[in-house]
C-alpha positions as CSV (number, residue, x, y, z in Angstrom):
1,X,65.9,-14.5,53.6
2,X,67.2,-11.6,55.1
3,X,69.5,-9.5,52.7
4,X,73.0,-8.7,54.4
5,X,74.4,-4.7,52.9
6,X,76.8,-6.6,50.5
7,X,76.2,-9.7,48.6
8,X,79.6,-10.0,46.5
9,X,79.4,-11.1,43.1
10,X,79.6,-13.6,41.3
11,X,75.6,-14.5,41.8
12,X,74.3,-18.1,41.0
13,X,71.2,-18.5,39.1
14,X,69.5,-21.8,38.2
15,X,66.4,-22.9,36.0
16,X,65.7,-26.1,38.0
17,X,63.1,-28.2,35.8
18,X,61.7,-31.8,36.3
19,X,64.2,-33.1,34.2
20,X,67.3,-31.4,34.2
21,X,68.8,-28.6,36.4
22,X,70.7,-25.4,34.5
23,X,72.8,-23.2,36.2
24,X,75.2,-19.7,35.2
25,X,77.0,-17.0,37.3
26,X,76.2,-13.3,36.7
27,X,79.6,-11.2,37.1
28,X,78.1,-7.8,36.6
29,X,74.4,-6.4,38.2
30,X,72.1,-6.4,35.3
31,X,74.5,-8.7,33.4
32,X,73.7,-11.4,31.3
33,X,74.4,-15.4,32.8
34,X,77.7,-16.4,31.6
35,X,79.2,-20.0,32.6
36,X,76.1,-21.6,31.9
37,X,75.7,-25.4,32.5
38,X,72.9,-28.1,32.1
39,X,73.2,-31.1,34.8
40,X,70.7,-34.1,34.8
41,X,68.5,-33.6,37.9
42,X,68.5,-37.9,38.0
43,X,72.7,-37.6,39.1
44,X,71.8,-35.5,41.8
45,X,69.9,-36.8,45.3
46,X,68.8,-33.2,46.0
47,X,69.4,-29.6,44.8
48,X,72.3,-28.8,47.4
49,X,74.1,-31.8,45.6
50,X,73.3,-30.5,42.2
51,X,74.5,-27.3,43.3
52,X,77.9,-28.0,44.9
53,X,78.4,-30.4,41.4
54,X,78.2,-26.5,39.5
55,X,80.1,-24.7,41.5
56,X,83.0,-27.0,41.5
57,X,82.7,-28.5,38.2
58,X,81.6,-25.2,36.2
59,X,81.9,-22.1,38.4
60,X,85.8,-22.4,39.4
61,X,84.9,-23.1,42.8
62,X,83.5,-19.8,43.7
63,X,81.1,-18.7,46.6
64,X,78.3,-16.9,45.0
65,X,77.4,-13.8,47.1
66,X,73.7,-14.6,46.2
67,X,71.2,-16.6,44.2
68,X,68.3,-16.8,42.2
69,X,66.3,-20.2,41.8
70,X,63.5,-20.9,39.6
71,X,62.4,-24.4,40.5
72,X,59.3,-26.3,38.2
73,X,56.7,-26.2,41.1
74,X,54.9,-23.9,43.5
75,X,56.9,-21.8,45.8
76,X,56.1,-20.5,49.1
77,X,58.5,-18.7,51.2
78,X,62.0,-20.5,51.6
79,X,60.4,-23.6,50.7
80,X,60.3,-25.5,47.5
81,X,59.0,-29.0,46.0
82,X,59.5,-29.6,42.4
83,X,56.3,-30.6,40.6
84,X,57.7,-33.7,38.8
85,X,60.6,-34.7,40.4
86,X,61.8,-35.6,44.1
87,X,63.7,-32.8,44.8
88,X,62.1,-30.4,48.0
89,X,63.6,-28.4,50.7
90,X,64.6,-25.3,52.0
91,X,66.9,-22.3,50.3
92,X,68.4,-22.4,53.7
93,X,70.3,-25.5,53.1
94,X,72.4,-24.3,50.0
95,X,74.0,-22.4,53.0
96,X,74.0,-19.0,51.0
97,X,73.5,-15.3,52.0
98,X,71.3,-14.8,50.1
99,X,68.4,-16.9,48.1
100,X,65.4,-15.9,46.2
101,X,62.9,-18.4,44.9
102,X,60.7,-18.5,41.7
103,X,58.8,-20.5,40.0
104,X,60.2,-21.3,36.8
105,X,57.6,-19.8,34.9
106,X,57.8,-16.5,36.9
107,X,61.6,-16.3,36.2
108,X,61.3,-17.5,32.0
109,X,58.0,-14.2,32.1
110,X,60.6,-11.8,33.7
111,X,63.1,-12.8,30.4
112,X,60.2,-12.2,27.5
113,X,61.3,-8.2,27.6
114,X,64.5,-8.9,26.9
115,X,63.9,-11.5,23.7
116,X,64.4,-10.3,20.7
117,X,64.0,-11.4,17.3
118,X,66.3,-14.1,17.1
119,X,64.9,-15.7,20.0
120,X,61.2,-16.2,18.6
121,X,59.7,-17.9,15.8
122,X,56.6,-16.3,14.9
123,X,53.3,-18.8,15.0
124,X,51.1,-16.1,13.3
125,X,49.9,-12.4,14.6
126,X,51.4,-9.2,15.0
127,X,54.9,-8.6,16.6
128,X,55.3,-8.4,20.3
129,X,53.8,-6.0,22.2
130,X,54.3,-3.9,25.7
131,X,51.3,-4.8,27.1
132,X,50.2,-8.2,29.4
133,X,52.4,-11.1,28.2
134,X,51.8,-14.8,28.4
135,X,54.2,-17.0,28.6
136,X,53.3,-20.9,28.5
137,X,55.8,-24.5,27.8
138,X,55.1,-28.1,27.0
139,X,58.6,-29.6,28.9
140,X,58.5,-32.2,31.6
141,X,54.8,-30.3,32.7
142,X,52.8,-27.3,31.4
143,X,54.1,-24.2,32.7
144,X,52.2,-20.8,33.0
145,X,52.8,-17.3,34.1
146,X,52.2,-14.0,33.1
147,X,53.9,-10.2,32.9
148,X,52.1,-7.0,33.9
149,X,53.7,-3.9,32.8
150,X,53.7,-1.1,36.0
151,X,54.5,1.9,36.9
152,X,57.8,0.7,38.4
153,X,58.8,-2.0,36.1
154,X,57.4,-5.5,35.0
155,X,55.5,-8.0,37.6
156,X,55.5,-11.7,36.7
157,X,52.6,-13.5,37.8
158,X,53.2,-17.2,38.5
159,X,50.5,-19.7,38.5
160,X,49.9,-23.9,37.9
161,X,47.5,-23.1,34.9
162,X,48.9,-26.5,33.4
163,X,47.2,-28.4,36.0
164,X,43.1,-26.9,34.8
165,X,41.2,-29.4,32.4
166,X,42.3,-30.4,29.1
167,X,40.9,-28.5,26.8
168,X,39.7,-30.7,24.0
169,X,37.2,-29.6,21.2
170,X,36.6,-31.9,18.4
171,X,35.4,-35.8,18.7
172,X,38.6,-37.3,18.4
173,X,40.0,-35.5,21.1
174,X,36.9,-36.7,23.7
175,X,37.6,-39.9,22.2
176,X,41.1,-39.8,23.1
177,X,40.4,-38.5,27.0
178,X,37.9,-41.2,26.9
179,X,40.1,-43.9,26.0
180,X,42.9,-42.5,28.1
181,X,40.7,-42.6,31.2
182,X,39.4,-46.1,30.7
183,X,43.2,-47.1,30.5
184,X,44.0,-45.9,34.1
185,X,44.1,-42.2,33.5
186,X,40.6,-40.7,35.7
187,X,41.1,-37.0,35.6
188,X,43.1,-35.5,32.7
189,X,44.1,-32.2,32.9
190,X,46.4,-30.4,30.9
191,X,49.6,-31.2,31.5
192,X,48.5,-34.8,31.2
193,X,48.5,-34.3,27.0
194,X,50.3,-31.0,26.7
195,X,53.8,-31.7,27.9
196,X,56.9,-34.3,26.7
197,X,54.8,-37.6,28.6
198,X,51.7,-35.9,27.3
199,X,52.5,-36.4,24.0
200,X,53.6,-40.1,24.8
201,X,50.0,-40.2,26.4
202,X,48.5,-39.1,23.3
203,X,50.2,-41.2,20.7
204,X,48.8,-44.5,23.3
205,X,45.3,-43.1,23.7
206,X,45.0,-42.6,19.6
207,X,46.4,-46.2,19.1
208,X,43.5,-47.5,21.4
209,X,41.0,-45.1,19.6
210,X,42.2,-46.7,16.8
211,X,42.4,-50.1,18.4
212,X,45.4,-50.5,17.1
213,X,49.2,-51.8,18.5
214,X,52.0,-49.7,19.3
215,X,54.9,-49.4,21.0
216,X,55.2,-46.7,23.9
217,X,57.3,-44.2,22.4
218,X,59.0,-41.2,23.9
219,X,58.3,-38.0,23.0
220,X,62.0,-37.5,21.2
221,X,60.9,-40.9,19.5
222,X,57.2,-39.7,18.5
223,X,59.0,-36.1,17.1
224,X,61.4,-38.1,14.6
225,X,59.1,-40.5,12.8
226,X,57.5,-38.4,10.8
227,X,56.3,-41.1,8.2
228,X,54.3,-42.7,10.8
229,X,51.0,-42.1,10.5
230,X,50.4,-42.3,14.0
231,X,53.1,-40.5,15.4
232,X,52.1,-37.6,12.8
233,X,48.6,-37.9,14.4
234,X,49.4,-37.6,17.9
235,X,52.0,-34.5,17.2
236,X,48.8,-33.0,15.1
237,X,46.5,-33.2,17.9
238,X,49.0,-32.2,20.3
239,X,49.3,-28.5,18.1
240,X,45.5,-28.3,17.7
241,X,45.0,-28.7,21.7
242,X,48.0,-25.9,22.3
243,X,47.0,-23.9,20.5
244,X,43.1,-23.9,22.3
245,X,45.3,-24.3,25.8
246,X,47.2,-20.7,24.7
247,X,44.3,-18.9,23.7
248,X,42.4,-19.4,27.2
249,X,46.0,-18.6,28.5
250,X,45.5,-14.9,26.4
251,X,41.4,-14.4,26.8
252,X,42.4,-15.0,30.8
253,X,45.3,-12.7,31.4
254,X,44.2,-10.6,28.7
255,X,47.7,-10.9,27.4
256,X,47.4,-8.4,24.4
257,X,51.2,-7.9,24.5
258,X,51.6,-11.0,23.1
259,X,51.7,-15.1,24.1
260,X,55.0,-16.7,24.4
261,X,56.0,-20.8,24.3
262,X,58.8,-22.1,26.1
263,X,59.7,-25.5,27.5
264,X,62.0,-28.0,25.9
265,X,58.7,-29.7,23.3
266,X,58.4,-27.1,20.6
267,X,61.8,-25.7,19.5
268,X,62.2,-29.5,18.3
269,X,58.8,-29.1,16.5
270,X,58.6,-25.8,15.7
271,X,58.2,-26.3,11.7
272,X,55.3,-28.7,12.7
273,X,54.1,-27.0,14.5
274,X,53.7,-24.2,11.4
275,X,52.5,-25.6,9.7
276,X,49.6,-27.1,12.3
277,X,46.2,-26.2,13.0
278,X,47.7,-24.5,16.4
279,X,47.0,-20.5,15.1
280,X,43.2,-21.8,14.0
281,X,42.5,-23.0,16.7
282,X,43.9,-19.9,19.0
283,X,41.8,-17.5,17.0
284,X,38.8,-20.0,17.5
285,X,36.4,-18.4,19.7
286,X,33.9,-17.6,18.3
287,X,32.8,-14.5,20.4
288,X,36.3,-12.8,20.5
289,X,38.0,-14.4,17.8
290,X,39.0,-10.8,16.3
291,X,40.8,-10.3,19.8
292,X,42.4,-13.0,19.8
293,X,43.3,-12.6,16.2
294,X,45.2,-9.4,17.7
295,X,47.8,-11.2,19.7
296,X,51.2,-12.5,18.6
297,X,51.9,-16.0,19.5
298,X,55.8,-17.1,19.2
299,X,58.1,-19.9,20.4
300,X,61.3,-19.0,22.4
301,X,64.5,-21.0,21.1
302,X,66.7,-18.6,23.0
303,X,69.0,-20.9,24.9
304,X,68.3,-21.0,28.9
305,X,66.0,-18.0,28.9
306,X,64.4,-18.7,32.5
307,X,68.6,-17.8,33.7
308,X,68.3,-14.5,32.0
309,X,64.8,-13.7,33.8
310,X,66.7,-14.9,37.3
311,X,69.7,-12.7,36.9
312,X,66.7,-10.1,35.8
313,X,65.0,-10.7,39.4
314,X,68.4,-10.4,41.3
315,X,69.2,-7.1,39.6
316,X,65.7,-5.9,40.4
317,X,66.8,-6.7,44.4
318,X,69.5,-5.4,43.8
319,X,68.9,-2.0,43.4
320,X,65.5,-2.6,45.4
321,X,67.7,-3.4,48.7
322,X,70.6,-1.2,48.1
323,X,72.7,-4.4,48.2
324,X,76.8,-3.0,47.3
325,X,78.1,-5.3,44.7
């Protein structure tokens, strides 16, 4: 959309995921969200709907001056369609003057700078670094994007890297996409194992591996009964395949500055996930192992980091496009 001289603030910005839709106000350019709200994306017919419900219910009524929206799908121009939900349409009909659209990867890559400590838990390797970043999340999908340091400031990169073929290595896990594909499944890809139904997908497709019964579970289910043997299973072949998804995330973006998780999976599993084969089997290749050896890899648990990376992108414009605030 075209930029008018002055977009007034407040500005809206929204992490709009498969699942659920979150939402703040920035009051200040280059200020943090504040207001922030989560709102089920399954109350909601479309994102206008979902939108108005904020503003009235959490914003005070206000007409934001401009917005950011990172939506869970591929972008392109005003148009949006989220990867794993109904919602799709135009920026045009939130009747704004102003809307930029992300993918909601590219706006959670344009946050990692401004992480710190607090927000990560270290899964093995050096601290972060200002080269390349990665950033990847098991949530609803498999999210991907990466950050390039320039001359001028950081560039996210989006991508759909969750959608590439699983990556499976040992015999249990080709047993598993083998089993999982004679059930009904015919091409696996990523996202398919590596996400919140992934893991549901997994704990099924070890049961018939095993050739043994078992109730569908959710993933919240599968993460609380840790003295089943099964669900332990699935959540440590779940880590193993993560952590081979992340390191072909790194080796192709070259992400020496370090590989970040998000997504709403592994901040419930993150101790698990410690204490998992996920770092082994990052460092695994066997031809650049000491690279990847090289590369920090840490989960975000910073609450609704994807907003900060959207208020980053409309400061960015901000001074990009003169706008007076």
């Amino acid at each position: 959309m075209r930029a008018p001289s002055s977009l007034p603030l407040p500005w809206l910005v929204a992490d709009v995921g498969g699942t659920n839709a979150r939402f703040g106000l920035v009051t200040s350019a280059g200020g943090r969200p504040e207001a922030t709200a989560v709102l089920t994306g399954a109350d909601y017919s479309g994102l206008p709907g979902a939108v108005a419900a904020y503003l009235a219910e959490h914003g005070g009524g206000v007409r934001p001056g401009a917005a950011c929206l990172a939506v869970a799908g591929p972008v392109k121009g005003d148009r949006y369609e989220l990867t794993n939900a109904g919602w799709s349409g135009s920026v045009y009909d939130l009747g704004l003057p102003e809307v930029e659209l992300l993918n909601d990867f590219e706006a959670l890559a344009l946050s990692l700078p401004y992480l710190t400590e607090n927000d990560l838990v270290s899964l093995g390797g050096p601290p972060p670094g200002d080269g390349v970043k990665a950033v990847l999340g098991p949530g609803t999908g498999l999210g991907v994007a990466g950050l390039v340091p320039t001359s001028t400031g950081w560039v996210p990169v989006p991508g759909e890297g969750g959608h590439v073929a699983v990556p499976v290595v040992d015999d249990r896990e080709h047993e598993v996409v083998r089993a999982l594909r004679a059930d009904g499944l015919p091409h696996v890809v990523a996202e398919h194992l590596l996400s919140g139904p992934g893991l549901t997908r997994l704990h099924r497709g070890l049961a018939l591996v095993h050739g043994v019964d078992a109730p569908e579970l959710k993933a919240a289910e599968i993460v609380t009964r840790t003295t089943d043997p099964l669900c332990s299973e699935a959540i440590e072949v779940f880590c193993g395949l993560l952590g081979s998804f992340a390191a072909n995330v790194a080796l192709t973006l070259g992400a020496r500055g370090g590989v970040y998780i998000g997504g709403g999976v592994l901040p419930r599993i993150v101790e698990m996930v410690e204490k998992s084969e996920f770092r082994a089997r990052f460092s695994a290749t066997p031809t650049l192992g000491g690279y990847l050896a090289a590369i920090g890899t840490n989960v975000i648990v910073a609450p609704q980091p994807a907003l900060t990376g959207a208020a980053v992108w409309l400061a960015q414009r901000s001074r990009e496009r003169g706008w007076n605030t």
